[in-house]
Backbone as CSV, one residue per row, in Angstrom:
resi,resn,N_x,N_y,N_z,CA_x,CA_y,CA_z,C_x,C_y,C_z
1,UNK,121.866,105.309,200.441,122.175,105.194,201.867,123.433,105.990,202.217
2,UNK,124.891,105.609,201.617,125.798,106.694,201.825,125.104,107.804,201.779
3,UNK,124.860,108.613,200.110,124.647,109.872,200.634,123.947,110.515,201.955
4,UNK,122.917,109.695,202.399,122.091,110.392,203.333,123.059,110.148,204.833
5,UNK,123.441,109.419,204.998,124.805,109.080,205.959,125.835,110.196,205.850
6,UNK,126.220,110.774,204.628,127.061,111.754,203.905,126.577,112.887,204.720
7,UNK,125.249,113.274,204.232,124.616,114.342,204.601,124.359,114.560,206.181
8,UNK,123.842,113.464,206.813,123.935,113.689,208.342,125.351,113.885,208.726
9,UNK,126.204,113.202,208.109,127.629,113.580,209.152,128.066,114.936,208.979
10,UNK,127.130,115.352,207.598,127.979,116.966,207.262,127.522,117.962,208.350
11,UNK,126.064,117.844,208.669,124.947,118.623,209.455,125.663,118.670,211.016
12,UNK,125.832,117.124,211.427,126.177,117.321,213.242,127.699,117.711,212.683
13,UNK,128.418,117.870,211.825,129.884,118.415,212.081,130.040,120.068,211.599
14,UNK,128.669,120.058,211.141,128.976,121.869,210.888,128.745,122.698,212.499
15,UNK,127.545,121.923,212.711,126.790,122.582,214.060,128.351,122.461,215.118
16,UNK,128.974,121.548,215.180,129.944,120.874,216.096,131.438,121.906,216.192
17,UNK,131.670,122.022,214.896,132.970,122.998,214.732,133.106,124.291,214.306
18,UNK,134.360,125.244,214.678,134.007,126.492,214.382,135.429,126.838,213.818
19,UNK,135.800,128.010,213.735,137.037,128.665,212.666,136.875,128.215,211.531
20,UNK,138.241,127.536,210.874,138.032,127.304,209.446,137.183,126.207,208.990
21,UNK,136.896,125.037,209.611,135.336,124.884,209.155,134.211,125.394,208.786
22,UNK,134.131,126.365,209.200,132.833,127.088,209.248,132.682,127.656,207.738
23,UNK,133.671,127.522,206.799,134.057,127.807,205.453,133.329,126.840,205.142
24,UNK,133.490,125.414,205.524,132.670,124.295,204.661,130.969,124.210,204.971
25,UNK,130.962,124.834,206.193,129.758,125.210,206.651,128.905,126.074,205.770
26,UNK,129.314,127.114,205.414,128.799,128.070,204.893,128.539,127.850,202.949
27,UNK,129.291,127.000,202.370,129.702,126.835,201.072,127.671,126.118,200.612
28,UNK,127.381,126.260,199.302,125.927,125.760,199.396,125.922,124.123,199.435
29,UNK,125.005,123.584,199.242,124.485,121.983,199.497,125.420,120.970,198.364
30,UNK,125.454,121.812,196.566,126.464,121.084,195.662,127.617,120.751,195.855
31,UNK,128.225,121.669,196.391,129.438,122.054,196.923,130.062,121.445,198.143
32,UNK,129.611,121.266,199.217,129.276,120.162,200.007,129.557,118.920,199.440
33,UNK,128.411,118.554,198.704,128.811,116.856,198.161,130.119,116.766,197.368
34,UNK,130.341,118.057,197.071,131.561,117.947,195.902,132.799,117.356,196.657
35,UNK,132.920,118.245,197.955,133.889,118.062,199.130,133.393,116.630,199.784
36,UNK,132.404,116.095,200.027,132.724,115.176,200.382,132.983,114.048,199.554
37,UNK,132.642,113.638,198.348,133.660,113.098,197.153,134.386,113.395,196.902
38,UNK,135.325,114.322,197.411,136.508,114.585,197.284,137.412,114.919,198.162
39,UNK,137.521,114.138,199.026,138.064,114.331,200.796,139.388,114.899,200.621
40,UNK,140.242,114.187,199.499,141.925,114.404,199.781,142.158,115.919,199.182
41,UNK,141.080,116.519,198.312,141.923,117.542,198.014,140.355,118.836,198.472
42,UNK,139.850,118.610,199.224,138.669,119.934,199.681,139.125,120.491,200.194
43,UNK,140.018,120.343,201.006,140.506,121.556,202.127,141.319,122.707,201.181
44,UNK,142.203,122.087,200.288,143.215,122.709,199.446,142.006,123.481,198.197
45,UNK,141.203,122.946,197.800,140.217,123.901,197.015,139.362,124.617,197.790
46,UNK,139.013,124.631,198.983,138.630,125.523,199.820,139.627,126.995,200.063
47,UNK,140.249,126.657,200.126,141.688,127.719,200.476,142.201,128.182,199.377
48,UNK,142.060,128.059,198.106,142.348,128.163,196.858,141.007,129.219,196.275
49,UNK,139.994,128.229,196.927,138.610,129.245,196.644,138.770,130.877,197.313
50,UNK,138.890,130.494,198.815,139.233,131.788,199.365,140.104,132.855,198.755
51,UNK,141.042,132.026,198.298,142.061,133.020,197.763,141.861,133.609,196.852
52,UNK,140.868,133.102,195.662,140.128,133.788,194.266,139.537,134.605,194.672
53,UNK,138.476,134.863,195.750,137.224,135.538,196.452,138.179,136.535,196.698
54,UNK,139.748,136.673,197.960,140.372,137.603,198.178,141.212,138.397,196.917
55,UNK,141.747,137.986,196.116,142.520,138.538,195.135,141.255,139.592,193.740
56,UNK,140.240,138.877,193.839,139.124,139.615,193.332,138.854,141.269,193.698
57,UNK,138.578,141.071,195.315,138.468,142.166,195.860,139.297,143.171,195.290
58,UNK,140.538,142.951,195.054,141.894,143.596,194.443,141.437,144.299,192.997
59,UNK,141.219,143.461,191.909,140.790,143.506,190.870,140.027,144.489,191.090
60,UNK,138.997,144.567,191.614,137.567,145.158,191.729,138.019,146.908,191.895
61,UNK,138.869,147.105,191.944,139.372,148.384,192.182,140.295,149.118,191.014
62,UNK,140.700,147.528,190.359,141.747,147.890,189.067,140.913,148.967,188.146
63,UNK,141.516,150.249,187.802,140.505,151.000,186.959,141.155,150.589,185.613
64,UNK,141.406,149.338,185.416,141.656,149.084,183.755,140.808,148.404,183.822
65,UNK,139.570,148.024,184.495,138.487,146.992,184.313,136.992,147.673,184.841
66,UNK,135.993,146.931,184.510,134.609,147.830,185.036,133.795,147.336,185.967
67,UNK,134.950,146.968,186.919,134.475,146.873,188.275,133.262,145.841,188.807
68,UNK,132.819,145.470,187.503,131.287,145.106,187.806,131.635,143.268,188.489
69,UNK,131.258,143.227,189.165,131.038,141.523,189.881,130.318,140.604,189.793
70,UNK,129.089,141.309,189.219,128.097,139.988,188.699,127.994,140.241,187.045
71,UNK,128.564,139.579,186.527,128.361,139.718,184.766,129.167,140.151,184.373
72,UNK,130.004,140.847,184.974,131.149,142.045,183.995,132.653,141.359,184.426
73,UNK,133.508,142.286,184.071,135.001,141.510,183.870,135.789,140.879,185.212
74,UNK,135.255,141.824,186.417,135.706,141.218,187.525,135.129,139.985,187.718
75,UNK,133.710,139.416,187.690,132.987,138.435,187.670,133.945,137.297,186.559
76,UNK,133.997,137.663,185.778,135.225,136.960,184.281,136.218,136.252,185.096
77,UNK,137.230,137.795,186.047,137.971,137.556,186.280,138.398,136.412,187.283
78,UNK,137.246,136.413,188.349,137.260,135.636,189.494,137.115,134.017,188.889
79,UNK,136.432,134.149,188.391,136.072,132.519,188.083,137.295,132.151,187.350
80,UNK,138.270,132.872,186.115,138.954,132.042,185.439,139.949,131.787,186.199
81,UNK,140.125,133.258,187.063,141.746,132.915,188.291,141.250,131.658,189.030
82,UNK,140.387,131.249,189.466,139.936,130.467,190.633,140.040,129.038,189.766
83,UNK,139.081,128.445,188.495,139.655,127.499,188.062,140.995,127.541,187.414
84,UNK,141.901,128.114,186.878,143.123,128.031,186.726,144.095,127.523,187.751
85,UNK,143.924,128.275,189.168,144.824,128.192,190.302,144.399,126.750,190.854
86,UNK,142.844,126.485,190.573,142.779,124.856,190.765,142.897,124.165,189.975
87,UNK,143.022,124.806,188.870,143.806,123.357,187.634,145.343,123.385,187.985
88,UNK,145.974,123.724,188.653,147.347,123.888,189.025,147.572,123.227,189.986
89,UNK,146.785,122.948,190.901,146.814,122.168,192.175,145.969,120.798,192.263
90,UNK,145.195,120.505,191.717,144.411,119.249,191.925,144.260,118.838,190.025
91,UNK,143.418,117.738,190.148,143.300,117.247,188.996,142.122,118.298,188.393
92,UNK,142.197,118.682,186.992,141.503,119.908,185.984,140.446,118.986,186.060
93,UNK,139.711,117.725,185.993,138.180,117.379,186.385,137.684,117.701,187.406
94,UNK,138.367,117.320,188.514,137.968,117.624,189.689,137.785,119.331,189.674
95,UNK,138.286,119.718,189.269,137.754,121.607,189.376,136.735,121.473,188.845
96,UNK,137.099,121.022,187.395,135.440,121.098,186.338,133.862,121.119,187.030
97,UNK,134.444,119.692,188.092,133.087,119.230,189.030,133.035,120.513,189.748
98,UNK,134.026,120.940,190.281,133.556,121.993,191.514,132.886,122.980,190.665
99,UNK,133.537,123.337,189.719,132.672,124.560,188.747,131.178,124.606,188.625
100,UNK,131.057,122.845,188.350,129.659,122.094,187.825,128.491,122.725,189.074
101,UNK,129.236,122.259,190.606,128.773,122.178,191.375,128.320,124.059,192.130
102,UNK,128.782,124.413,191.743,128.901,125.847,191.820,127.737,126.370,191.287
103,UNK,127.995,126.132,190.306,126.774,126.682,189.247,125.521,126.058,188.989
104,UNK,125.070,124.556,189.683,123.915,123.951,190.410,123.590,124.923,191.384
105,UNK,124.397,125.517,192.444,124.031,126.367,193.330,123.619,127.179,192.703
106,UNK,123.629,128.050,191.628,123.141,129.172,191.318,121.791,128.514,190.852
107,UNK,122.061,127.637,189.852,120.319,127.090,189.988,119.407,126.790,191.308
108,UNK,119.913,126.406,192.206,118.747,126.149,193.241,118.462,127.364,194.047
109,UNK,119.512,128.616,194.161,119.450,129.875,194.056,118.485,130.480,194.128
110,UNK,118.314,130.122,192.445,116.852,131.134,191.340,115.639,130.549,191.784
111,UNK,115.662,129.352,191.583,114.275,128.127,192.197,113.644,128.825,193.060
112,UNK,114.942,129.032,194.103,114.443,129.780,195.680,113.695,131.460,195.465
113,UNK,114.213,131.960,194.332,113.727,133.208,194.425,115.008,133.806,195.048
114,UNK,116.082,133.953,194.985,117.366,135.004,195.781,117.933,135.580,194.782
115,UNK,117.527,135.373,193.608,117.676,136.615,192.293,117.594,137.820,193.176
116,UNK,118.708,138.587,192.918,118.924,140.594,193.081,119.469,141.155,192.132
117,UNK,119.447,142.639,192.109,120.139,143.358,191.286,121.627,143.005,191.189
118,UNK,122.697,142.755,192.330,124.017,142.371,192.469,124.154,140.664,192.562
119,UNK,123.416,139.534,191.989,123.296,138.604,192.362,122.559,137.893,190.927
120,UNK,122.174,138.586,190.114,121.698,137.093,189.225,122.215,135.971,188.194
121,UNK,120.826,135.324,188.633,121.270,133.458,188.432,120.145,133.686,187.090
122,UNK,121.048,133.315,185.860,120.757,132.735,184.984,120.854,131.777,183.960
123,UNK,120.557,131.444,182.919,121.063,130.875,181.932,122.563,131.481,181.505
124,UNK,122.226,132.966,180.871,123.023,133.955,180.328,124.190,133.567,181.291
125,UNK,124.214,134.189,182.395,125.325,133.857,183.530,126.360,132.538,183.877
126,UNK,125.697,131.375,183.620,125.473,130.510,184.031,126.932,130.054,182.192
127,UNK,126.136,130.208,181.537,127.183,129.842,180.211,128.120,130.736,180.207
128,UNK,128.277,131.934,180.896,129.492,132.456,180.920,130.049,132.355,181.973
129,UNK,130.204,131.885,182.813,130.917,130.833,184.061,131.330,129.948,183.540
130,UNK,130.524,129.165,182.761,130.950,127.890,182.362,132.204,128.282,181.040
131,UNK,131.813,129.006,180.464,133.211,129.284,179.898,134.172,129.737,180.003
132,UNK,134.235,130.793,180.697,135.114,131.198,181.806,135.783,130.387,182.451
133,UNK,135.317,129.472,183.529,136.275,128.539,184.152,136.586,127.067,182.844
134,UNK,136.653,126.773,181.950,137.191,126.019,181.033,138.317,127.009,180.340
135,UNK,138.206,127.998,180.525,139.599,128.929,179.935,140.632,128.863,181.007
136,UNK,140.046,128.924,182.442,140.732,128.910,183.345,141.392,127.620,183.469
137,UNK,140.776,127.097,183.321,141.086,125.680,183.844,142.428,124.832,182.775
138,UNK,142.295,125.459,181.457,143.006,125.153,180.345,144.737,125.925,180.512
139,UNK,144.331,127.374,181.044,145.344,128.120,181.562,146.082,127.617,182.857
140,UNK,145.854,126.979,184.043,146.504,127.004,184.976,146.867,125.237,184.392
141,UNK,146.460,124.304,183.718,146.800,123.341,183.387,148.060,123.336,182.632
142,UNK,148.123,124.522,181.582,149.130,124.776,181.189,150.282,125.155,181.450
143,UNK,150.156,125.973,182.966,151.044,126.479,183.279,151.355,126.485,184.949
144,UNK,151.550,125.133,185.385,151.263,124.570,186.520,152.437,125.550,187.337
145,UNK,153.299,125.909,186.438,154.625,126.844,187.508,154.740,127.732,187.464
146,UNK,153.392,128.906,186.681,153.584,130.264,187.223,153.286,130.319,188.729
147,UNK,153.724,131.472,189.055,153.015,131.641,190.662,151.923,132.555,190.879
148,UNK,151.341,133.098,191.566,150.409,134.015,191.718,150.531,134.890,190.792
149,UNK,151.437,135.673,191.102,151.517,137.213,190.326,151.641,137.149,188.942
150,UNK,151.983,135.765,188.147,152.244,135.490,186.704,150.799,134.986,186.005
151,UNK,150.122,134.443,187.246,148.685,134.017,187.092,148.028,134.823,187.014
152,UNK,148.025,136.042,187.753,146.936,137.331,187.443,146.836,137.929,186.653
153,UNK,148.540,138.357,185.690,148.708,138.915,185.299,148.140,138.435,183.759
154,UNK,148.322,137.108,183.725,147.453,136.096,182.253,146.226,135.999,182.543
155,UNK,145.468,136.418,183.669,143.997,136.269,183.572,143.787,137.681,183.090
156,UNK,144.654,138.753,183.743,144.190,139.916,183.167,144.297,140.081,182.025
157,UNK,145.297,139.822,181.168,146.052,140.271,179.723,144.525,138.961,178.814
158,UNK,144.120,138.260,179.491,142.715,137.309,178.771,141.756,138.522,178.744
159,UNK,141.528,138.997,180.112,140.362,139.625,180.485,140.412,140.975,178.486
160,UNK,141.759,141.671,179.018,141.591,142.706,178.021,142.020,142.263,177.105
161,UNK,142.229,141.382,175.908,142.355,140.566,174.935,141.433,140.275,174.494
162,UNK,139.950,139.476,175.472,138.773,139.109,174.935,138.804,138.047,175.093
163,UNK,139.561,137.025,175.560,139.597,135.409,175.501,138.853,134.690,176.135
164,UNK,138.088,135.466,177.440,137.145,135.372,177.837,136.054,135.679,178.030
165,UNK,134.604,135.729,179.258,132.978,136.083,178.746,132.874,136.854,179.389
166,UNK,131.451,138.004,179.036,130.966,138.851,180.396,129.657,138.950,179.836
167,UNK,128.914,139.224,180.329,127.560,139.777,180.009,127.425,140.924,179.571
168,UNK,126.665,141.341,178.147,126.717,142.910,177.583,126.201,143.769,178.508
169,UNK,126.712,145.097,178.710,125.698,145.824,179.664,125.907,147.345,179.252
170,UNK,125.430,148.155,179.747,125.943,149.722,178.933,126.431,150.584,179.960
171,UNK,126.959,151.461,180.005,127.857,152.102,181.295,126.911,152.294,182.153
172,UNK,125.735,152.149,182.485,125.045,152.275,183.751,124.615,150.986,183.852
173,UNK,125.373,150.218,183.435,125.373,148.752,184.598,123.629,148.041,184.132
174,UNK,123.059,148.495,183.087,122.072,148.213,182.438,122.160,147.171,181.593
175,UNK,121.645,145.749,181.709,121.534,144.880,180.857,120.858,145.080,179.477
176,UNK,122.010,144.580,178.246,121.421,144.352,177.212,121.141,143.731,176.230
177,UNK,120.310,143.235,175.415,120.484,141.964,174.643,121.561,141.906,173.515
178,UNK,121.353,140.765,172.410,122.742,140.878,171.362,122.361,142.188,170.588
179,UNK,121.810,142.931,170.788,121.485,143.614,169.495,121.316,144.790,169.967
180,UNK,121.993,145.077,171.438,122.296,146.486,172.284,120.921,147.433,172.852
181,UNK,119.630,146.374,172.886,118.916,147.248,173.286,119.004,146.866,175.229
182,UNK,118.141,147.993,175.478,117.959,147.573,176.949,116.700,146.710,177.784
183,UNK,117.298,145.844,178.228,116.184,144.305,178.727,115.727,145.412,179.866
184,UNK,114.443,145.627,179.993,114.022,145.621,181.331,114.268,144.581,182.365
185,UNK,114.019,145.129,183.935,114.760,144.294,185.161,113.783,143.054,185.380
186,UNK,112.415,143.756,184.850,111.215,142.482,185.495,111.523,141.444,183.840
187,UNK,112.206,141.484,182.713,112.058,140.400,181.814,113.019,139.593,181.951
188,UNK,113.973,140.094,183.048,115.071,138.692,183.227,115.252,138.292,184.666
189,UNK,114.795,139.568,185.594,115.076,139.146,187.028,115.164,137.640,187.503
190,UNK,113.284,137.087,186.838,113.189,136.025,187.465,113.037,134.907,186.347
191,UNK,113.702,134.851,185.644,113.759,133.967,184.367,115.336,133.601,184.064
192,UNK,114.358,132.235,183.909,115.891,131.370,183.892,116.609,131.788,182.264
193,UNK,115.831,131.629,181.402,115.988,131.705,179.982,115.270,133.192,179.353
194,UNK,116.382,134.473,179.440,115.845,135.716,179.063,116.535,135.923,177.549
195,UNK,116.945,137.615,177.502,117.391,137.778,176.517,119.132,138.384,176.688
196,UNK,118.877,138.406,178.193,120.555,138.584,178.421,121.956,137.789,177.661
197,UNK,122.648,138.719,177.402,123.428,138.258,176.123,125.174,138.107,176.810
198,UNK,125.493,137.105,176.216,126.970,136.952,176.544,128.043,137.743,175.620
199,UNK,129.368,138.398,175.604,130.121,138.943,174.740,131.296,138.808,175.242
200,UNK,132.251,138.933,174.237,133.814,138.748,174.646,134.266,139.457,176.240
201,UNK,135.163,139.434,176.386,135.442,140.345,177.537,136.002,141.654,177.259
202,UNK,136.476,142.409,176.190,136.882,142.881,175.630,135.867,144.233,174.999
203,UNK,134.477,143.684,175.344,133.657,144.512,174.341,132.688,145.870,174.915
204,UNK,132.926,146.584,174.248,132.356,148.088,174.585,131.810,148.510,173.852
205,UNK,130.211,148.059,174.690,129.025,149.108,173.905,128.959,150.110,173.485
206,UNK,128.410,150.404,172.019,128.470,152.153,171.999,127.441,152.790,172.729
């Protein structure tokens, strides 16, 4: 009964408000419930979220990294800055959940069929998120008083170290399994469980 009470109040208050609501509006259905079990601190992981999404953009240009956003180091990068900066600010479960909840979205995602070339939801993906933000999350726990610029600079020095995940791929952005061959697009597009392979962050195909 709550939840469905939950859920109607979310519906007439998205339709109802506009500016920075419209952030909670837009976020998927997991994510949602996450925020509303978690009233005292959503707004502050909302704005925390934003800020990972904006500081990414940044990254995405760094030519000490390969640019790539879905699978590759910027993708690494976003998720560990984002749970770190919320293990710094709220309780490190409560991120965990948001992580959890995040990455349900990517499952109901795939269900739907919204798999793309710049966009896929997999298994493969899916365990390197999940490890990714537990590095993050271990890092900003640790170090609740760097500030921004000390935070980027330890997600980056992870990124090129290896401490964290990316998906193997070969300089044309071509997926490949553990054993460096190349997956065709139709054997993983729409499969939850392919042969797409996870690797350090660090690692360069020959």
């Amino acid at each position: 009964m709550l939840f469905f009470f939950s859920l109607s109040i979310s519906n007439s208050f998205c339709q109802e408000k506009e500016g920075l609501i419209r952030g909670f509006c837009k976020v998927s259905f997991p994510e949602k419930m996450w925020a509303i079990t978690h009233p005292f601190v959503a707004m502050k992981a909302w704005r925390i979220s934003k800020q990972a999404l904006s500081v990414t953009v940044q990254i995405k240009n760094d030519t000490l990294f390969d640019g790539d956003e879905d699978g590759g180091q910027v993708d690494a990068f976003r998720h560990t800055f984002w749970m770190a900066k919320l293990a710094q600010n709220i309780h490190p479960r409560k991120a965990w959940k948001l992580g959890l909840a995040h990455e349900k979205a990517g499952w109901i995602a795939f269900k739907k069929g919204k798999n793309s070339e710049n966009s896929i939801h997999d298994a493969a993906a899916k365990e390197m998120d999940l490890r990714n933000n537990k590095f993050g999350i271990d890092l900003g726990k640790a170090n609740k008083s760097y500030n921004d610029s000390r935070l980027i600079l330890e997600v980056k020095k992870a990124i090129s170290e290896g401490n964290v995940w990316k998906i193997v791929k070969n300089k044309n952005m071509q997926s490949l399994d553990c054993e460096g061959n190349i997956i065709p697009k139709e054997e993983y597009m729409n499969k939850w469980e392919n042969k797409r392979c996870i690797v350090r962050s660090d690692f360069s195909p020959k």
